[in-house]
N, C-alpha and C positions, 0 to 999 in steps of 0.2 A: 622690698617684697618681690616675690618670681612671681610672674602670668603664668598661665598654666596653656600650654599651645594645644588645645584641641580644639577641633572644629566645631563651627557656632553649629544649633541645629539649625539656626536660619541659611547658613549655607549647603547644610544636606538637603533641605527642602527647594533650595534653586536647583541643583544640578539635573533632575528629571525637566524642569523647564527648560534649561538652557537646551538639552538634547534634542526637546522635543521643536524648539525654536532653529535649532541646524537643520535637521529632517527636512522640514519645512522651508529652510530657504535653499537645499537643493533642490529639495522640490520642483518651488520656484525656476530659479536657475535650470533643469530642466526643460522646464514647460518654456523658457524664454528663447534656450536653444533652439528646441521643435518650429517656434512663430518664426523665429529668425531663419532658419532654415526652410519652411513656408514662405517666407515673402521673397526670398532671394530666386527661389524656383518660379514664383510669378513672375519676378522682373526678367529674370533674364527670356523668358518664353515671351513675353512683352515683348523683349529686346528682339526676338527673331521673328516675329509675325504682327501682324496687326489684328487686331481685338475691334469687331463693333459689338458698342453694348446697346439695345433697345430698350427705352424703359417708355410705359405710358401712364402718361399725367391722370392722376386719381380725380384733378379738379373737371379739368376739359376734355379727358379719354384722346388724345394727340399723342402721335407715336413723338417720343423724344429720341435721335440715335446719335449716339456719339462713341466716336470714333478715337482710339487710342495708335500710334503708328510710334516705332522704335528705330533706333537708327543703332544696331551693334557695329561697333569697331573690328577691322578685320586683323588678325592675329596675324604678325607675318616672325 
């Protein structure tokens, strides 16, 4: 007997998912870029100054401060 090779309708019905599932992990993949590119501009600004953070306790109202200090390597 011959199969007859046309496409299932179950497989026309994925392909708008499938697309809509790529979209979507560029998407993603975007938005991960942007954090990555975010955090790398905090460290390195870390890296060349020091950072105090002031936070005060919700329990006891006492100033909490602490202090972040970087040490960059000199480019020679």
């Amino acid at each position: 007997m011959v199969q007859e090779n046309e496409p299932s309708v179950m497989g026309q019905d994925q392909a708008p998912d499938i697309e809509r599932i790529k979209r979507r992990l560029d998407m993603l993949d975007h938005r991960l870029d942007n954090i990555d590119s975010m955090v790398t501009a905090v460290a390195e600004r870390v890296m060349k100054q020091p950072i105090t953070l002031t936070i005060i306790c919700p329990y006891c109202g006492r100033d909490i401060e602490i202090n972040i200090l970087g040490n960059e390597k000199l480019k020679r």
